[in-house]
Structure formats: structure tokens, C-alpha cells
N, C-alpha and C positions, 0 to 999 in steps of 0.2 A: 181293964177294958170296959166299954160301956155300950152293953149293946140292946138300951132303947133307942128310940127313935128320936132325934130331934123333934121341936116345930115341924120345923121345915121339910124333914124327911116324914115324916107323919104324914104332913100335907099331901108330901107326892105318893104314899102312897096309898093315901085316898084316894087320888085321883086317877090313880093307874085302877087299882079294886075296879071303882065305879066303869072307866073305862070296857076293863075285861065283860063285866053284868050287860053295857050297853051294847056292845058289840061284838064279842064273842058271837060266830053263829051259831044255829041250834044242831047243825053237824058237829060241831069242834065241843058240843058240850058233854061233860062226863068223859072225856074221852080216857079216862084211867079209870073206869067201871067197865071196859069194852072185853071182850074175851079175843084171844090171840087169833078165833076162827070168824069172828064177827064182820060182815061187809063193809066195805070201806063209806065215807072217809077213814081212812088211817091214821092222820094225825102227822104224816109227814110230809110237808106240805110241797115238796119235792114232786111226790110220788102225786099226789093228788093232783094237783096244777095240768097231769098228762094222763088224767084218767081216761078211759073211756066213756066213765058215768057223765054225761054234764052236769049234772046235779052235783058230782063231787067236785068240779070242774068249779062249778060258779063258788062253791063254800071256798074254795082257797084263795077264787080269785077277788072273793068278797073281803076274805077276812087280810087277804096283801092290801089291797085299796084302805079298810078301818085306818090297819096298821101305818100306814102311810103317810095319810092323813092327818094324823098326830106327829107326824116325824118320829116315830119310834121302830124304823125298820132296822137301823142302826144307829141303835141311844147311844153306843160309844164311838160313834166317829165324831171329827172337828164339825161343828157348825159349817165351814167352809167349803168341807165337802159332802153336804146335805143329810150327816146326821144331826144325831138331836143333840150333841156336845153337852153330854148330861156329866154332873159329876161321879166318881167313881162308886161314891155310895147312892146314889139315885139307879144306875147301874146294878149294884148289886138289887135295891130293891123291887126294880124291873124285873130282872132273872127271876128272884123269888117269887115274886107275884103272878108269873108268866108262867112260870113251875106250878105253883100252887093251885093255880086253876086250869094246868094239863093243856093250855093252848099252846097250836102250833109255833113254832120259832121259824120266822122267812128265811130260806135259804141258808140253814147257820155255816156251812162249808162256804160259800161265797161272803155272806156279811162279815161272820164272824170272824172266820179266819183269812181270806183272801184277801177281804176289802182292806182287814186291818194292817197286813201284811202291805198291800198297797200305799194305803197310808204314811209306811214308816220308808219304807224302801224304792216304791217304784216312780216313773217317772212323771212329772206334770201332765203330757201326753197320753196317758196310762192310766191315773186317775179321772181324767175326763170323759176317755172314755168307755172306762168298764164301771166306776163306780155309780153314774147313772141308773146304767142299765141296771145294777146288783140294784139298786133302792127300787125303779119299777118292778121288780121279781119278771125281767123279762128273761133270764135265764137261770139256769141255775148250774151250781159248782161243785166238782168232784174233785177228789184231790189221787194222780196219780206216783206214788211215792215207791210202795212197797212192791217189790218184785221176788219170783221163785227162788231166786237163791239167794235174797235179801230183805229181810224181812228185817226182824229184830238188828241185823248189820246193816242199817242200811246204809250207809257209805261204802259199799262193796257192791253198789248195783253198775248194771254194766249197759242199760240200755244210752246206744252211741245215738250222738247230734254230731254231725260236723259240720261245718261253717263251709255254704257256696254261696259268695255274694253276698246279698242281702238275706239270705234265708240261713235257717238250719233243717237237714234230711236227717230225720230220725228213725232209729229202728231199734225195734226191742218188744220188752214184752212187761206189761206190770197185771199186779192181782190183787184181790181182795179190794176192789176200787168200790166204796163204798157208793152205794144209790147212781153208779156212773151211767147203766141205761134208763136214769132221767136226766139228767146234766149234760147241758150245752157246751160247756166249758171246764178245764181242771187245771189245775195247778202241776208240772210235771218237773221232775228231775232227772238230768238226764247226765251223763259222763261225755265233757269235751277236750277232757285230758288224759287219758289212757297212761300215760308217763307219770304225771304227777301222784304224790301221796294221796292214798283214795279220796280223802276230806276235801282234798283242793284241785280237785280234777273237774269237780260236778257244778252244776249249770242248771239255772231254776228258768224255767219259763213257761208260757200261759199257751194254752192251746185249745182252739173249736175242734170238739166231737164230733163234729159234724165233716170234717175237714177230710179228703181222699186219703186213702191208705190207714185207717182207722178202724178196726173193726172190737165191739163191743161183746164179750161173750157171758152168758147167766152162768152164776154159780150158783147151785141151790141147796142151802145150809142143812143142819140137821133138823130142823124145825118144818122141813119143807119150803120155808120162805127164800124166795128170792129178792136181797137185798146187797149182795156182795157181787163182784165182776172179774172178770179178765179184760185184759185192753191192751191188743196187740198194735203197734205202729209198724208200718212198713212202708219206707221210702216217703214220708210223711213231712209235708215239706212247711215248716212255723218260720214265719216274718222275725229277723234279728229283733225287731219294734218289739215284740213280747216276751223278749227277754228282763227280768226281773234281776236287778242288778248289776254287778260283773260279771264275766264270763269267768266260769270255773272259780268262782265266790257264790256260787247258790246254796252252798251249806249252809251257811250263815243265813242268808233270806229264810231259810227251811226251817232252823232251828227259831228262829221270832214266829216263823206259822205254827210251831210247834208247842211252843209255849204259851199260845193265845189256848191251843185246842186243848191243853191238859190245864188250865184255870178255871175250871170247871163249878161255878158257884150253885147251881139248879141241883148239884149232885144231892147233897141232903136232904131237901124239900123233896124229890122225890122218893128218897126212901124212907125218911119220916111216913109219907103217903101208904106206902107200901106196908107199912108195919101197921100203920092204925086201922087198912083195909082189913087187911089177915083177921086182926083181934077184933071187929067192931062185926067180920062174918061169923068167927069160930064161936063167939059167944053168940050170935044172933042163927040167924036161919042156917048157919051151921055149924051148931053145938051135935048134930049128928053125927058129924062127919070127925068133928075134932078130935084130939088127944087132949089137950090143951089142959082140960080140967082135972086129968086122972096122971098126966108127968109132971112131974116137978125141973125136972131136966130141962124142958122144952123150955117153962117159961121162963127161966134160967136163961135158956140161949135169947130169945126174943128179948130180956132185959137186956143183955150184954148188948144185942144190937140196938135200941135205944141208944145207949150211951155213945155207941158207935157213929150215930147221929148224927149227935150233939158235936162229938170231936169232931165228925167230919166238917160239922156247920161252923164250927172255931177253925180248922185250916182254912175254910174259904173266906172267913173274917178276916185272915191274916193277910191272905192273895190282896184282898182289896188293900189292905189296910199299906201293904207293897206300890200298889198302883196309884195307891193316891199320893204318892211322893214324886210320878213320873217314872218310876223305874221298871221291869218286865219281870216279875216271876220266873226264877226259873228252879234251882231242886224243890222250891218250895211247894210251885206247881206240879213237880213231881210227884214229891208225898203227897199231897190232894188225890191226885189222879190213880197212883197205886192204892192208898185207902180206898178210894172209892169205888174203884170196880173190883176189889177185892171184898168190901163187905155187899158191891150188889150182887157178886155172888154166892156168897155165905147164906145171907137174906135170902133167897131163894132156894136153897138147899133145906135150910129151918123150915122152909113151906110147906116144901114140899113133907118132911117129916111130921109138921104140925098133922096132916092129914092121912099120914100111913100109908094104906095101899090104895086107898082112893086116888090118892096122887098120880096111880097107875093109866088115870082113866086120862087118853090125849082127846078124846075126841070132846070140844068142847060142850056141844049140843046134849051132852047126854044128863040125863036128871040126876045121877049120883057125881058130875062131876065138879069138884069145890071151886067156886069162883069160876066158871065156864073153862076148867083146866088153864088157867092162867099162869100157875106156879111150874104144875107139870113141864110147862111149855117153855117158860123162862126160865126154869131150871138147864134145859137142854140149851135154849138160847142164851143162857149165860158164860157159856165154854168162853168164846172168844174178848171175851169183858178184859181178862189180862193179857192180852197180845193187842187188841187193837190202839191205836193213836199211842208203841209204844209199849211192850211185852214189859212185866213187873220186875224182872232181872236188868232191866235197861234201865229202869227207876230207881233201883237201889244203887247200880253201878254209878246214875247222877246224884245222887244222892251221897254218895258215900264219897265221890270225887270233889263235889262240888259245894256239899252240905258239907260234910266232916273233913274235908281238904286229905283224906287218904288217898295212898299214890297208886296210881295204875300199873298191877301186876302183870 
């Protein structure tokens, strides 16, 4: 494998660099130096876009405009339908670059995954007129999938659409709907075959948040953060028009949206980031606070995740190296996505140990706390790393089915 840069990819990623330096605003900058209790901007530009601040307000709506502007809101949709029709290594280099320098990503639940999902499955009518809108950042997209008694099963979920007319009346109940009280719009799956085998019962369509019979409720994590949801429909009436393929063939649409979200190429460059913060404070302004210098163990663990890295930066080589054939990741996508949210929370566990009892300290503000309690925080915020977009038992089970062709017990 050969993983310097061409000319060509050289070039662009000069050009992207320069890019990030000229307009990047001074909100969005450092923002992986931030401490978990630090005032917004936050970084996710979801959240931002509906702040109350305008000051945060204008940085998101500044840096959607930059973005824009260059046609890079989405580098990987067709020229045709107003992304930047980049090739898939230009792609990767975007993500990296875009990672590397901690700026926000526009809307990645609607670009990335919806728009794309659009792209391959939905109707000419369809893409006209959401994918527009997704490139202005004039809404933004949740994705409502997982529900209470479906989670990791989720083809066992039971919220009903049935078909009057031109419409579907939904009703049901979904959770953990990530960033949903800012999002206009979501992606929803719904049961229109009750009879059928669960797989082929379900039904993918597009639905306004904003729409009667909707109600949005906060979950608020162990972190105190409020970033996860409930979202109840009752009697919720969605246009046939947004439905997203066949009726009761929305599994299939679900599993292509599901395999754009677990290709996860930025995963590495952010914990690369993550480790050389750790080690660039524990030796610097806090060699007080550290272990680092007196365990051997620790930096033992910390070497190991290096490497851990590197592997992870070689599966996302591969994802690409997949895509650029034309074809869709999928166990492959999987092993990325179980490595990677299983060493970002390793990573985080080593942190917090790197620092002992200091680690103890949540309140960031406080003078003995290492990295404004960052680890602390992300340690407790790292729980849900192996269940979301996708529990690590669901990974191995694709993986072992669909990597290794072992038969389902």
C-alpha cells in the first residue's frame, strides 16, 4: 500500500490546509483544547446554528456560508447534485484535514448520511427537494431508528405507519434520537407489515419535526449533557411522497444509511489528537498532576494505543480503498466502527488513570483539574461509544456472518 500523497492529492491537500487557516472562524478555532464545561460555540454546528447566543449563531452561520462556497458541504455527493464530486481519496483527505483542525462538519446526519442515502435510493422529486435545502444548512437531520424495546434488534421495532390515502398515520415511540431537539427533519423507520418477517415488514421515510403529533422529549446523560432524545409520534400524519423506497423494503435503504455512518474515516486523526494532547500536557504544565513518569505500565498502555492508531488509520485506508471501486463497505465498515469506539474508550479510561485521583476532579474550573476535567468527563461520556450507530455485539455478529461467512446460530 502506499500511503503518501500523490501530486495531485498533495495539491488538494494544500488547498484544503490553506482553506481551514483562511476561514475557519475564530469561534471554531482550538476547539479540541475546549474543556467539557467551557461556553459554547460547541463545535456542533447542529447545536449552534439554534443557539440562543447570536454571536454563536453567526460563527456557524459563517462557517456553512465558507463551506459552501467552495462546494465542500458535501465533497462526496455527484457534481449533479451540488456536491463537490471529489474523488474518494480527495474525500478521505477532506475528512482528515477537517478532523485535524477540529472544525465543525455541516449537518453530518443529513449530508452525510441522509443526503447520501438519497443519492443511491430516493426519488428524483426527493432529491430536488431536500438535497438543496441539506447544502444551504437550512435544516438539519436526525435520525429516528432505535426504540425502547429495540435497540441493538432493531428490526423488532414496532412503531406502526399504516397507509390512508396519500398519507401514512404513525404512532410509536423512538429514543436515544441523537441532537433531535435541533433537527428539522429525520430519517424514520417505521413497521407497515405487522405479518411479514420482521426484516421485511419495515418502511423507511422522511419526516418534519416540526409536523402535529410530534413531541420531542431531553434525555439528559450521565455527563449532565443534554444531547440524546425521546420522540414520540401520535397520530402523525407523513406524505406517501417521503417515503424512501418500497414499502416494507426500508431495511435495505436503512442498512446503505447505516453503512455510510459506521465508515468512519476522522476516527483516527481524532485520537491520534487525543493521545499527543494527554502526553504534550503530562510532560508539560502537568508533569504535577501526572503518573506517567514514575509507571511504566501506563506508558505501556498509551504505546499500545498508538498503534491502535495507526491500525485504526489502515482500516479507514481500506473503507476508502473499497469505495473507490464503487462498492459500499459493509463488515468492513463494521470492524472500523467496533475498533474505534472501542479504543475511544480505552483512550479515555488510560486518562483518566494517567492522572490518578485527580481525575476525580468533574468540575472543570477548578485549578487542580488535568486538562479542565476533560478525561474525567469523557471517560463517563464514553459509556455509550459501543451501543450507538450499532451495539459491538451487532459488529461481531456482521462481521462473523458476513466477514468470516459463519452461519447464524
Amino acid at each position: 500500500m502506499e500511503w503518501s500523497d500523490t501530486a495531485e492529492q498533495a495539491a488538494f491537500r494544500a488547498q484544503v490546509r490553506s482553506f481551514l487557516e483562511e476561514e475557519l472562524p475564530p469561534g471554531y478555532r482550538n476547539l479540541d483544547a475546549r474543556g467539557p464545561h467551557d461556553p459554547p460555540p460547541t463545535g456542533d454546528w447542529r447545536h449552534d446554528r439554534k443557539s440562543k447566543d447570536p454571536e454563536v449563531r453567526r460563527t456557524a452561520e459563517g462557517w456553512g456560508h465558507a463551506v459552501g462556497r467552495r462546494g465542500w458541504t458535501a465533497p462526496h455527493w455527484p457534481a449533479s447534485y451540488g456536491g463537490a464530486g471529489l474523488s474518494v481519496m480527495e474525500q478521505f483527505i477532506f475528512a482528515e484535514e477537517v478532523a485535524a483542525a477540529a472544525a465543525p462538519v455541516i449537518d453530518p446526519i443529513g449530508i452525510r448520511l441522509m443526503g447520501s442515502t438519497l443519492v443511491i435510493h430516493g426519488t428524483e422529486e426527493q432529491r430536488r427537494e431536500h438535497l438543496p435545502r441539506m447544502l444551504a444548512g437550512d435544516g438539519g437531520w436526525a435520525q429516528c431508528f432505535s426504540e425502547p424495546g429495540a435497540g441493538s434488534d432493531l428490526a423488532s421495532l414496532s412503531t406502526r405507519a399504516v397507509r390512508d390515502g396519500d398519507e401514512y398515520v404513525v404512532n410509536g415511540q423512538k429514543i436515544w434520537t441523537s441532537g433531535g431537539h435541533d433537527a428539522d427533519w429525520a430519517s424514520l423507520l417505521v413497521r407497515t407489515d405487522p405479518e411479514a418477517p420482521k426484516h421485511r415488514g419495515i418502511t423507511f421515510l422522511m419526516v418534519d419535526l416540526r409536523a402535529p403529533g410530534i413531541e420531542v422529549r431531553p434525555i439528559v446523560d450521565a455527563t449532565g449533557r443534554h444531547y440524546v432524545n425521546e420522540v414520540f409520534f401520535e397520530d402523525v400524519r407523513i406524505p406517501v411522497t417521503n417515503r424512501v423506497g418500497e414499502e416494507n423494503r426500508g431495511w435495505y435503504v436503512a442498512t446503505t444509511l447505516l453503512d455510510f455512518e459506521r465508515s468512519n474515516v476522522s476516527g483516527a486523526v481524532v485520537n491520534r489528537k487525543t493521545i499527543r494532547a494527554l502526553l504534550d500536557y503530562a510532560r508539560g504544565d502537568g508533569r504535577r498532576f501526572s503518573r506517567l513518569e514514575r509507571t511504566g505500565a501506563l506508558r505501556q498502555e498509551l504505546a499500545h494505543h498508538v498503534i491502535q492508531t495507526e491500525v485504526q488509520f489502515n482500516f479507514s485506508l481500506r473503507i476508502a480503498s473499497i469505495q473507490a471501486t464503487g462498492a459500499v463497505p459493509n463488515y468492513e465498515a463494521s470492524v472500523n466502527k467496533m475498533f474505534g469506539s472501542e479504543l475511544g474508550q480505552t483512550l479515555q479510561r488510560t486518562a483518566t488513570k494517567v492522572f490518578g485521583l485527580y481525575s476525580g476532579i468533574w468540575d472543570g474550573t477548578h485549578p487542580l483539574a488535568p486538562m479542565k476535567a476533560r478525561f474525567t468527563v469523557g471517560y463517563v461520556g464514553s459509556i455509550p461509544a459501543t451501543i450507538a450507530a450499532g451495539s459491538s455485539e451487532i459488529q461481531r455478529n456482521v462481521i462473523a456472518t458476513r466477514g468470516l461467512g459463519l452461519p447464524r446460530g
